[in-house]
Every structure is written in C-alpha cells, then in structure tokens.
TIBA-274428 format. One record per residue (C-alpha): x, y, z; residue in one letter. Coordinates in nm, 3 decimals, always signed. Example, Ala and Ser with C-alpha at 12.3 -4.5 7.8 and 13.67 -1.06 7.14 Angstrom:
TIBA-274428
+---------+---------+---------+------+
|      c1 |      c2 |      c3 | rest |
+---------+---------+---------+------+
|  +1.230 |  -0.450 |  +0.780 |    A |
|  +1.367 |  -0.106 |  +0.714 |    S |
+---------+---------+---------+------+
//
This chain:
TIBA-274428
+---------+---------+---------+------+
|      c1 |      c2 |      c3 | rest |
+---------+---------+---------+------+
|  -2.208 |  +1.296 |  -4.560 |    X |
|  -1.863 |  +1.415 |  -4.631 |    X |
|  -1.670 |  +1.324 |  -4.960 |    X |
|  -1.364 |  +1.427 |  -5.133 |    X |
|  -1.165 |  +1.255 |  -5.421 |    X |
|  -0.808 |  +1.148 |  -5.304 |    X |
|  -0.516 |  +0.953 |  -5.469 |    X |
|  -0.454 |  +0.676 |  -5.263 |    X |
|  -0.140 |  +0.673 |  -5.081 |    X |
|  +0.189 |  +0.591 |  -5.179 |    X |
|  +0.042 |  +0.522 |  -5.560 |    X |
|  +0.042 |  +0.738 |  -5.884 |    X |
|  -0.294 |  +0.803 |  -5.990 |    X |
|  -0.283 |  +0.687 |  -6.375 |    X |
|  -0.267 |  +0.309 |  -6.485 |    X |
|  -0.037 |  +0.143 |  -6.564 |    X |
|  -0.028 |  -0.012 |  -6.940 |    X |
|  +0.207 |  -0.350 |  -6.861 |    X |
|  +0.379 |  -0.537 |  -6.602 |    X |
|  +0.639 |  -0.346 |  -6.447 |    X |
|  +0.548 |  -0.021 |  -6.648 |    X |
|  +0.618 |  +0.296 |  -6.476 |    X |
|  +0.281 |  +0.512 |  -6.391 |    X |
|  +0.224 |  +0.868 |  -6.537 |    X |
|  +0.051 |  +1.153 |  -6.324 |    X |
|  -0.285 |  +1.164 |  -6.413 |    X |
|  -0.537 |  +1.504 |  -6.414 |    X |
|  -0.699 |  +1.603 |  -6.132 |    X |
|  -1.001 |  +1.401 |  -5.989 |    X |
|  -1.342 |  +1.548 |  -6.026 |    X |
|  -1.603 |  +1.645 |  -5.755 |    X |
|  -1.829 |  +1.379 |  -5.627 |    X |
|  -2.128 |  +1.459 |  -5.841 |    X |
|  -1.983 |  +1.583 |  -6.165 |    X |
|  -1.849 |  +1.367 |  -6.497 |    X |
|  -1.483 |  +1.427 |  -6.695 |    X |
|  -1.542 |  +1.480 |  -7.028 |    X |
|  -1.160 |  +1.383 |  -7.120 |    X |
|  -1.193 |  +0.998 |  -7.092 |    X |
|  -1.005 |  +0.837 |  -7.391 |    X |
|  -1.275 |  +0.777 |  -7.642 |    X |
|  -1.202 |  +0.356 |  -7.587 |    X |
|  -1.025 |  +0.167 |  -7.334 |    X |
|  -0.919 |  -0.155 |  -7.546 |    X |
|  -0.530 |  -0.033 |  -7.460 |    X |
|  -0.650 |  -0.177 |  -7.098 |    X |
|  -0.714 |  -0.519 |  -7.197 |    X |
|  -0.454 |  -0.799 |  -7.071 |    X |
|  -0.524 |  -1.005 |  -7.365 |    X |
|  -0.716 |  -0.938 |  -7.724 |    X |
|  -1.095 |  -1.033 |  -7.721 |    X |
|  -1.164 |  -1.282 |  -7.948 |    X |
|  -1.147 |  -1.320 |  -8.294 |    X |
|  -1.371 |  -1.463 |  -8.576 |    X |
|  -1.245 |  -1.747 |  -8.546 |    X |
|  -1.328 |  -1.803 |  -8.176 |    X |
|  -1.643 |  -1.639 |  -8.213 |    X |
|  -1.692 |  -1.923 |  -8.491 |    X |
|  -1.586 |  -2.222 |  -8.272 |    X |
|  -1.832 |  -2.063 |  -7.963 |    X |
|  -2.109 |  -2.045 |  -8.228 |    X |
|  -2.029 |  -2.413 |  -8.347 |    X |
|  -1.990 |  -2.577 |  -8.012 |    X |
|  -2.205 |  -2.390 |  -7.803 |    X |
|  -2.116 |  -2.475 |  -7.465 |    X |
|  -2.248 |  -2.209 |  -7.209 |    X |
|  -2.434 |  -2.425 |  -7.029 |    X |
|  -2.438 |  -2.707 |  -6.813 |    X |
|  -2.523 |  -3.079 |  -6.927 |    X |
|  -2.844 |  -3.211 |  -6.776 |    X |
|  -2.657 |  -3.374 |  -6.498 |    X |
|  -2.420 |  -3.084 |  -6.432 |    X |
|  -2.778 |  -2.901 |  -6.328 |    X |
|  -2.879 |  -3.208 |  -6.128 |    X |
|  -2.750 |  -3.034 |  -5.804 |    X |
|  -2.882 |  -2.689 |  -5.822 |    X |
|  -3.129 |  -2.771 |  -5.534 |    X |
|  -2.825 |  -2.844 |  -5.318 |    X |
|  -2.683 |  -2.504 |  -5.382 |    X |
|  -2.630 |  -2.327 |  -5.055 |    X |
|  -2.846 |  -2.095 |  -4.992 |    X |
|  -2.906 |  -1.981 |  -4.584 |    X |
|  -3.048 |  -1.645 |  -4.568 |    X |
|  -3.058 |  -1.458 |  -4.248 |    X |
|  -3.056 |  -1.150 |  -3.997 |    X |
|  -2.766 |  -0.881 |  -4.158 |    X |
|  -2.549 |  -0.858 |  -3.879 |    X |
|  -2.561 |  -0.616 |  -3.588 |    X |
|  -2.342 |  -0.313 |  -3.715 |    X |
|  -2.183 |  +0.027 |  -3.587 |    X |
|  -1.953 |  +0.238 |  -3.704 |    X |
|  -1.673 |  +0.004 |  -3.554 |    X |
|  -1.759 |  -0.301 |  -3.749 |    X |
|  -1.673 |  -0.468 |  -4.109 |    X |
|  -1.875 |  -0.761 |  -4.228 |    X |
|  -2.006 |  -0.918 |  -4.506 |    X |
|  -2.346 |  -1.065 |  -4.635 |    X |
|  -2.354 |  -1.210 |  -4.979 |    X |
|  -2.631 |  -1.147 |  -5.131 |    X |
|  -2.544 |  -1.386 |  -5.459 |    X |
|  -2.295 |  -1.360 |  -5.759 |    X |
|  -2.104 |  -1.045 |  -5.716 |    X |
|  -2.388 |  -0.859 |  -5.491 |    X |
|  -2.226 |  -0.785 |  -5.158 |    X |
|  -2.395 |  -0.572 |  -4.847 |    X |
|  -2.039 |  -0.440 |  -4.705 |    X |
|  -2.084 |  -0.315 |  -4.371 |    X |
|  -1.745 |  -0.085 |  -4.318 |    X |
|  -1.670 |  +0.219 |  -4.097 |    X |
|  -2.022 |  +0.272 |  -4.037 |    X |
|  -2.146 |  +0.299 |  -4.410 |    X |
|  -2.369 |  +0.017 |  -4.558 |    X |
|  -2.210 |  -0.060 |  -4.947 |    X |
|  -2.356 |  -0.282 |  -5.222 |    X |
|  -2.155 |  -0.396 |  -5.436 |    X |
|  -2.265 |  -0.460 |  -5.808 |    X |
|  -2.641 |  -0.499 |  -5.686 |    X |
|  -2.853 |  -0.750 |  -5.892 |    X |
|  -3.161 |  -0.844 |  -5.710 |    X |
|  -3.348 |  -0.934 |  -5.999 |    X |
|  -3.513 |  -1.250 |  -6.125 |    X |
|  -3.351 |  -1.270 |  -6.427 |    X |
|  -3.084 |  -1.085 |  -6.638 |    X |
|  -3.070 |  -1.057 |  -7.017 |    X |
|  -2.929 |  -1.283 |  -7.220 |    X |
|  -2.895 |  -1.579 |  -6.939 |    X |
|  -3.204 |  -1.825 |  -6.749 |    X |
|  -3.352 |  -1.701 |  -6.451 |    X |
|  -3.200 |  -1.698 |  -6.078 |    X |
|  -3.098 |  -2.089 |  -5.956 |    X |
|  -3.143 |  -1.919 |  -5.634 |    X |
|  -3.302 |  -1.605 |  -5.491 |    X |
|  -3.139 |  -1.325 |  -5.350 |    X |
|  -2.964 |  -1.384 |  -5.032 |    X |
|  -3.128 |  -1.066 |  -4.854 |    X |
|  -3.481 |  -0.907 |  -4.945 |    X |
|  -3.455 |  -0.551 |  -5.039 |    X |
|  -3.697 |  -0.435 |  -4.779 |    X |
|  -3.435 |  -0.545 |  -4.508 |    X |
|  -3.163 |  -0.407 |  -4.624 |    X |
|  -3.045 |  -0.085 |  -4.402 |    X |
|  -3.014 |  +0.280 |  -4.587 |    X |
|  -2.779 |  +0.212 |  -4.865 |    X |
|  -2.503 |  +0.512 |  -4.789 |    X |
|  -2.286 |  +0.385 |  -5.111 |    X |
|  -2.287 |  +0.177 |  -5.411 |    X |
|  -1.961 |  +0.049 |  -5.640 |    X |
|  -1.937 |  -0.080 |  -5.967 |    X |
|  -1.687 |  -0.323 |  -6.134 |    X |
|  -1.800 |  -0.264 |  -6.494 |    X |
|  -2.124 |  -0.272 |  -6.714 |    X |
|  -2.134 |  -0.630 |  -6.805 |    X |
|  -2.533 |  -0.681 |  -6.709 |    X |
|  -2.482 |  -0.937 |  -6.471 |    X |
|  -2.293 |  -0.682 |  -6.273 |    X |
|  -2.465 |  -0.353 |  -6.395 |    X |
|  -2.832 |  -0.407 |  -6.369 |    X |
|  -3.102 |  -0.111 |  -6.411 |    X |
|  -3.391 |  -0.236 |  -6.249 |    X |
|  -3.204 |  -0.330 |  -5.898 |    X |
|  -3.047 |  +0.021 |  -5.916 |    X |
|  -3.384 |  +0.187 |  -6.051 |    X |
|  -3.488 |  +0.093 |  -5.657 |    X |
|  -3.202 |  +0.318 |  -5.492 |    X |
|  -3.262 |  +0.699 |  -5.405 |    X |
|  -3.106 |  +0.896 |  -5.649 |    X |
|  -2.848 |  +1.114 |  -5.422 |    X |
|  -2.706 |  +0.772 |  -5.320 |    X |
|  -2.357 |  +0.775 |  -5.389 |    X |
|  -2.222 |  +0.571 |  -5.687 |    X |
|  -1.910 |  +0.540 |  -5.737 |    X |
|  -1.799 |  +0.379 |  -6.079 |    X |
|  -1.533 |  +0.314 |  -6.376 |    X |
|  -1.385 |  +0.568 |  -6.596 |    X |
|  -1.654 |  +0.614 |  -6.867 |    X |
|  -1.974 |  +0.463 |  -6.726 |    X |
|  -2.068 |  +0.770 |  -6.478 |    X |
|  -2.300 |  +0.913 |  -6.827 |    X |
|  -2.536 |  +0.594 |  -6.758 |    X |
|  -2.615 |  +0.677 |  -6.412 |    X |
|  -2.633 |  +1.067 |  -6.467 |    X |
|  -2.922 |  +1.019 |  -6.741 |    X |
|  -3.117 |  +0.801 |  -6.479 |    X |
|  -3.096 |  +1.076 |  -6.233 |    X |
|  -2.839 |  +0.961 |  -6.005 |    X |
|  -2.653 |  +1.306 |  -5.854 |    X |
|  -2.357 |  +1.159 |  -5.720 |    X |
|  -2.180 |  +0.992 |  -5.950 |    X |
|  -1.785 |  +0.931 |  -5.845 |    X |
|  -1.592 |  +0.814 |  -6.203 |    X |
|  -1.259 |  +0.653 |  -6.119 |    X |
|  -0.962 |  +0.569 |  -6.320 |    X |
|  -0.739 |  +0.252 |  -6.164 |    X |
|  -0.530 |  +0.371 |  -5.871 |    X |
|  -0.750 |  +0.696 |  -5.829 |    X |
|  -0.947 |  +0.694 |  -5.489 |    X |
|  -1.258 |  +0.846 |  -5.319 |    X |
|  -1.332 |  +0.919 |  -5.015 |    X |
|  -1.676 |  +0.922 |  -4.813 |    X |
|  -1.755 |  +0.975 |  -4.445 |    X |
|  -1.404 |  +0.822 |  -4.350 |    X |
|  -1.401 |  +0.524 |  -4.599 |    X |
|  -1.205 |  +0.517 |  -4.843 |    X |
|  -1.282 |  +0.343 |  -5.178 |    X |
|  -0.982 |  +0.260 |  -5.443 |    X |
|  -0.999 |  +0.211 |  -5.785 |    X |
|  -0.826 |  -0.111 |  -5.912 |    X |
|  -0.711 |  -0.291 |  -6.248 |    X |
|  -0.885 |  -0.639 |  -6.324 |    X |
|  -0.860 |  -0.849 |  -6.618 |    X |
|  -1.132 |  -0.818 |  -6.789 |    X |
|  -1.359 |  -0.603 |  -7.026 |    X |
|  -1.658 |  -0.397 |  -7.092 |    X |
|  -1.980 |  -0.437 |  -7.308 |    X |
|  -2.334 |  -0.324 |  -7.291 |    X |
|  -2.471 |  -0.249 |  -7.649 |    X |
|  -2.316 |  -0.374 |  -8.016 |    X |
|  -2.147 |  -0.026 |  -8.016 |    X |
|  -1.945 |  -0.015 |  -7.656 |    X |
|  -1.669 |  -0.246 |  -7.626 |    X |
|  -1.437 |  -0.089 |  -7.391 |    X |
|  -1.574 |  +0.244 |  -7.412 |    X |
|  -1.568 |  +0.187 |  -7.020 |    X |
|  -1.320 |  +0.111 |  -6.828 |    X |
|  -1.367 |  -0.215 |  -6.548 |    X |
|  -1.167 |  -0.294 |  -6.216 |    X |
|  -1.214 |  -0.378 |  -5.847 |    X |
|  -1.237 |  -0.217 |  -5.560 |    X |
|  -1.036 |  -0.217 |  -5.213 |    X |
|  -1.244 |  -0.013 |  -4.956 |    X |
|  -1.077 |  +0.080 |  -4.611 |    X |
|  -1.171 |  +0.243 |  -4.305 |    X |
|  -1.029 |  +0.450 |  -4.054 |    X |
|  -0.914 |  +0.141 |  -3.876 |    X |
|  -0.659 |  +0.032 |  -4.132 |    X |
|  -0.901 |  -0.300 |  -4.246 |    X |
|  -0.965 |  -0.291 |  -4.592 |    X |
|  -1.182 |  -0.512 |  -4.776 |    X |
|  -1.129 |  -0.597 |  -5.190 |    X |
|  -1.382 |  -0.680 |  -5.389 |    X |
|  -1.247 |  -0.837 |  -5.770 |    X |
|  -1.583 |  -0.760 |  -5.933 |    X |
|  -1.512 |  -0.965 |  -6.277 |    X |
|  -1.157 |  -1.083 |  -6.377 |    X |
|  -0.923 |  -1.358 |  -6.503 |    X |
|  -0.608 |  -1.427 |  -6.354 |    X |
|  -0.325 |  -1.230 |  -6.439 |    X |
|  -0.014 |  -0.998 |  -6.242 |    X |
|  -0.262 |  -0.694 |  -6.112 |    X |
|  -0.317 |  -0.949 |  -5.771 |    X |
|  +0.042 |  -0.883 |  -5.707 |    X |
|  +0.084 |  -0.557 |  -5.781 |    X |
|  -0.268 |  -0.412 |  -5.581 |    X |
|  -0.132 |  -0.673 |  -5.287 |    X |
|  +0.214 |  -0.441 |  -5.293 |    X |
|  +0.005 |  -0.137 |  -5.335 |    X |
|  -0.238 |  -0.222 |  -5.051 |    X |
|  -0.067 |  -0.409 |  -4.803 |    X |
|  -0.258 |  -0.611 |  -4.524 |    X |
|  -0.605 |  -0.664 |  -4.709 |    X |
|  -0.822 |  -0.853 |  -4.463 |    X |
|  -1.063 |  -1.026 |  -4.700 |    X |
|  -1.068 |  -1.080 |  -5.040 |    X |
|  -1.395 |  -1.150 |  -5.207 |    X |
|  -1.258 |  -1.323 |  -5.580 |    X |
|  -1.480 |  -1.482 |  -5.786 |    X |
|  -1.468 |  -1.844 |  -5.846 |    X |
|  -1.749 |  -1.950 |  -6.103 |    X |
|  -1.817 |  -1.887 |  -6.469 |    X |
|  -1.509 |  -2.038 |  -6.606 |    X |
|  -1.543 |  -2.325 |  -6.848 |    X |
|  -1.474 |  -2.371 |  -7.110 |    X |
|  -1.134 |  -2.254 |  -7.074 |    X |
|  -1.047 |  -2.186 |  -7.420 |    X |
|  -1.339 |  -1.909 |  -7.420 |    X |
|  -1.361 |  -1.777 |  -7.043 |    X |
|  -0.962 |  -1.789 |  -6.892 |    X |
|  -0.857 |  -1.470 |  -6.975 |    X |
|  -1.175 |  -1.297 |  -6.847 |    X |
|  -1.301 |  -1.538 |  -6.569 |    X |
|  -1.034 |  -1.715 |  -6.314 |    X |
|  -1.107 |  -2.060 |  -6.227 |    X |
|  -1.102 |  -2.212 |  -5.848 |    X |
|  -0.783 |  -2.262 |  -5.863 |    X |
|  -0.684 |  -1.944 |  -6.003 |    X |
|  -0.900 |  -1.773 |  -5.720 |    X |
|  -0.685 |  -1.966 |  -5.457 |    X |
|  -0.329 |  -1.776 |  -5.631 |    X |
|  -0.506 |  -1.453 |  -5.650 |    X |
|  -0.585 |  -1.468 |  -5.306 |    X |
|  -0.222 |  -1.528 |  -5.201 |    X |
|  -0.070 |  -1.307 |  -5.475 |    X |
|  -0.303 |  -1.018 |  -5.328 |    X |
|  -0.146 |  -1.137 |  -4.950 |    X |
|  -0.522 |  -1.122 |  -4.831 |    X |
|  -0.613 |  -1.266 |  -4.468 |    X |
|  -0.904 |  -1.444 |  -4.557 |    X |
|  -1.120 |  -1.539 |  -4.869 |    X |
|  -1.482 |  -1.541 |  -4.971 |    X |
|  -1.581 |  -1.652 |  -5.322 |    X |
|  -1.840 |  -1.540 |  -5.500 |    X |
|  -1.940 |  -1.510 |  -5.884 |    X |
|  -2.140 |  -1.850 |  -5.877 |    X |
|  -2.447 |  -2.064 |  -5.744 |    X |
|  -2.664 |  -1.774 |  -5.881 |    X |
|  -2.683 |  -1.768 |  -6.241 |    X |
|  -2.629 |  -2.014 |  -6.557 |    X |
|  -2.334 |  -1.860 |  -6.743 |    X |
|  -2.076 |  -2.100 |  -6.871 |    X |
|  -2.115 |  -2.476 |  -6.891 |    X |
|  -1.932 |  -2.591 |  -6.570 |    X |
|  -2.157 |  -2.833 |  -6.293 |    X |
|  -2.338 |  -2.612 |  -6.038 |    X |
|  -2.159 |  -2.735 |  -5.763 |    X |
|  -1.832 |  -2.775 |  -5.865 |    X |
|  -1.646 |  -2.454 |  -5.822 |    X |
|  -1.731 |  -2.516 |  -5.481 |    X |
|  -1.589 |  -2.843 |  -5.468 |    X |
|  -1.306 |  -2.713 |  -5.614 |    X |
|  -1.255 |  -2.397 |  -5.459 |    X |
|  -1.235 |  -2.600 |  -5.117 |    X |
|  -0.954 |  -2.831 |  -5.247 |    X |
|  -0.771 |  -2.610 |  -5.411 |    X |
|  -0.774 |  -2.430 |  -5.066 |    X |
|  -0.656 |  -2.717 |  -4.893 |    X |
|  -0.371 |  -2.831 |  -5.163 |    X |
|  -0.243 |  -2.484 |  -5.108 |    X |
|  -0.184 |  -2.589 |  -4.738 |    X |
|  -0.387 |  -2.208 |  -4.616 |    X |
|  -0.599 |  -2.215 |  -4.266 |    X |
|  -0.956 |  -2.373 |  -4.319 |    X |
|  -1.100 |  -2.048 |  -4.091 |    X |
|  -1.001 |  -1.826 |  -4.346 |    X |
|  -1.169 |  -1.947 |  -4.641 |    X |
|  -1.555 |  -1.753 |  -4.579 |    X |
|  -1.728 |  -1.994 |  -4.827 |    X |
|  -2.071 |  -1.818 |  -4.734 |    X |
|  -2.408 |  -1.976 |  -4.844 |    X |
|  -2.624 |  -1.734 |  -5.047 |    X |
|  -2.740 |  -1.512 |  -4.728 |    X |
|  -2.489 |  -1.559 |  -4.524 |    X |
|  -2.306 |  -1.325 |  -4.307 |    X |
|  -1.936 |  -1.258 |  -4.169 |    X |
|  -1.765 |  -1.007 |  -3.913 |    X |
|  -1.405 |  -0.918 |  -3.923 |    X |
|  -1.304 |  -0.885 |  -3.561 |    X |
|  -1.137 |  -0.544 |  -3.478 |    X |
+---------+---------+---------+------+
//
C-alpha cells in the first residue's frame, strides 16, 4: 500500500478556535507510522462548550437518569436488526454496512474501512449489547484501514481492535496515536482537524466535532476528537460524525468539502437534554446537520445498540423519520439501515 500525509485542499491545516476564526499554518504532518511529540499537553481550548460543573455532576448523581424506564425498554426486541451478505465490492464501488452504533464497514476506492470498531458484548461502564453485531468478524474482508473519532470506550474499544493485524493502518486524533503504538500497532496516522492522509488513492480528512475526550480519571482532553470525510479518486466522499452535538462545524466542513454523498450522523444517546445536548445531537438536530453539511443522503447511527442515556429504544428512530419528513427532504435519501444492513452509492 501507498500512503502519504497531505493537507486537504483548499483548507489550512490547523483548527480553528471559534466561528469565523481565521486558521494558522500548522507544522508539518508526520510519516504514516511515526507519533509528534509536540501535541499541546490538553485540548480543553477545543471544546464548544465547558464540561460540566459540580453542580451538574450533582443534579446527574441526584436524578440519575441514564437509562430507560421499564417501558421505554419494552421495544428492544423490535429493534431492527437484518444482517446479511457485505456487498459485492471493487475498487469502483462505495457502500456501507452498519455494523451497530458508530461501527461502519466502508467499502471506498477499493479499501475496506471500519470505523470506530466495537464488536464486543459489552463495554465498560454500560449493560450488554440490545443487539449483536451487524456482521461477524470472520466475514468481514481484509481490513486495509481503520479510523477513530475519539477514545470515549464506546467508540475506542481494545478487545475489537486487539483482533486486527498490527501493520493495519490506523489512523486517529491528535494525541491518542501513544495508545495504539504500546499495543503494537505500526501504522499509526495522528491527525489534527483539517490535516489529511492519504492511502492507496483514498483520502481520509480530519474534522472538528463537538464533543470531548476521556478514558481514565487523569485524561480529559488530553486527546483531541473529530470526524472523518473519506474520498476517493472518483470525487464521492463519505463523512462519518463519530460522536458530536450540534453546533456550526456542519457548516463550515459542508463549505470545506463540498458535494458529500452520505453522511452517517448519529441520532441516539441524547436525553436528557440538560446533560447530553452539547455532546450528543438529537434526531432533530441530526436532520440540520445533515443539511448544514449539504450531504446527498443520510444514514443514522449511534443507537439501537447500547443503553446509554434514558431515551425509549425506538424512538430516535421514530423521530429521526419525522423529523426527515417535516424537513420536506426525499424519503430515498434517508439510509435508515437495520443493524446489518448494507448500501451502494451508485457511480
């Protein structure tokens, strides 16, 4: 394979700080394979909004709402969940198979991507799966690349990653490429938002989100987090969200990358509002993202896999779908996939 870091085009490489604000040249990117050492020590001056305080750490300790009433989990056997064949795919084709939450198999320009793989049972701190992965590892084709949104470990998870050869590329946030170099990975891309890399002909950008980082009691923010848009030779690019509230960087990654063909946004993990808005968009939120960002088409994800927040298991869903509608946007272009399902983008 053939890789090479690259700003993307017609965008300065370091972040910008604000709405509006100007962005500053940044240093040059590293080889695939090797780690900066001049990351800022923290990335808190990233976050759209403060975390929260004691006092909303008191109130989420008092009321303790993260998970759904009895009868908002009365539905979880009517989750959608459809696995079957991956489709057919050469080095012409883009398409889609969601594996569950934010676990993507990206077929694009001939590589096979994961995004944020979690094919485990159970993560910590949360129940187990509602339902199972969407595609058994043993059918999933070589893996030529894996991305990252951030080390949250619904996102992040060691075991799933423990599974993957460990020359397979990774490419990841400012910050976080020192946890996959100590479990032996070898290629090991760290990106700042706006910076790009490049593998085989696909190109894989770097982009703000609003959200944050967190493994351990003594990391907050010492990573960075962000999405990715990924592109082929073709010109069809392909943005994954990984974890975010709603917030300006739609429009400003729509300006930067015009024409995105499908936007996989997140949709689930939102209530209550008071605790999750600034870190988790809702439905509806989803729905403005996707037409800030000018994306073609749609596919949520970020739900109907596991118990995080106290909304009904069906209803983002439900609400997702009229939100859709109310915005008056083509049914076709909404990919509301079941866990398992597939999509191709025709050339």
């Amino acid at each position: 394979m053939s890789e090479r870091t690259v700003p993307p085009a017609g965008a300065a490489q370091a972040p910008a700080t604000a709405p509006g604000a100007a962005p500053a040249p940044a240093s040059v990117l590293q080889p695939v394979g090797r780690l900066r050492s001049d990351w800022p020590r923290t990335f808190v001056d990233r976050l759209t909004t403060p975390l929260p305080g004691l006092r909303a750490l008191a109130r989420f300790a008092r009321e303790g709402a993260v998970r759904p009433r009895p009868e908002g989990l009365r539905d979880v056997p009517l989750l959608p969940f459809e696995p079957g064949p991956l489709p057919p795919a050469g080095p012409d084709t883009c398409a889609v198979t969601w594996a569950g939450h934010a676990s993507w198999v990206l077929r694009i320009g001939g590589l096979t991507v994961l995004t944020d793989p979690v094919w485990s049972r159970r993560i910590f701190g949360t129940p187990a799966r509602l339902t199972p992965v969407g595609v058994p590892w043993a059918d999933l084709p070589r893996v030529d690349a894996v991305v990252i949104s951030h080390n949250h470990f619904d996102h992040l998870d060691a075991p799933t990653l423990k599974r993957l050869p460990r020359h397979t590329p990774v490419f990841v946030p400012a910050g976080l490429g020192r946890w996959f170099t100590r479990r032996g990975f070898s290629r090991v891309t760290e990106l700042d938002w706006w910076e790009a890399a490049e593998l085989d002909g696909v190109r894989f950008d770097f982009v703000p989100a609003h959200h944050w980082s967190k493994r351990t009691l003594l990391d907050t923010c010492r990573s960075l987090w962000g999405g990715w848009v990924m592109s082929d030779r073709a010109g069809r690019r392909v943005y994954f969200a990984g974890d975010t509230g709603y917030g300006h960087w739609f429009a400003e990654i729509g300006r930067r990358y015009p024409g995105i063909d499908l936007a996989l946004l997140p949709i689930g993990a939102y209530d209550p509002r008071w605790w999750l808005s600034d870190v988790h968009t809702d439905p509806e939120e989803a729905v403005r993202a996707h037409q800030d960002l000018g994306a073609r088409r749609m596919a949520p994800m970020h739900w109907a896999t596991f118990v995080l927040s106290s909304e009904p298991v069906l209803e983002p869903l439900a609400r997702v779908r009229a939100a859709w509608e109310k915005a008056g946007l083509p049914r076709e272009d909404l990919w509301d996939l079941p866990i398992g399902g597939s999509r191709v983008l025709a050339p």
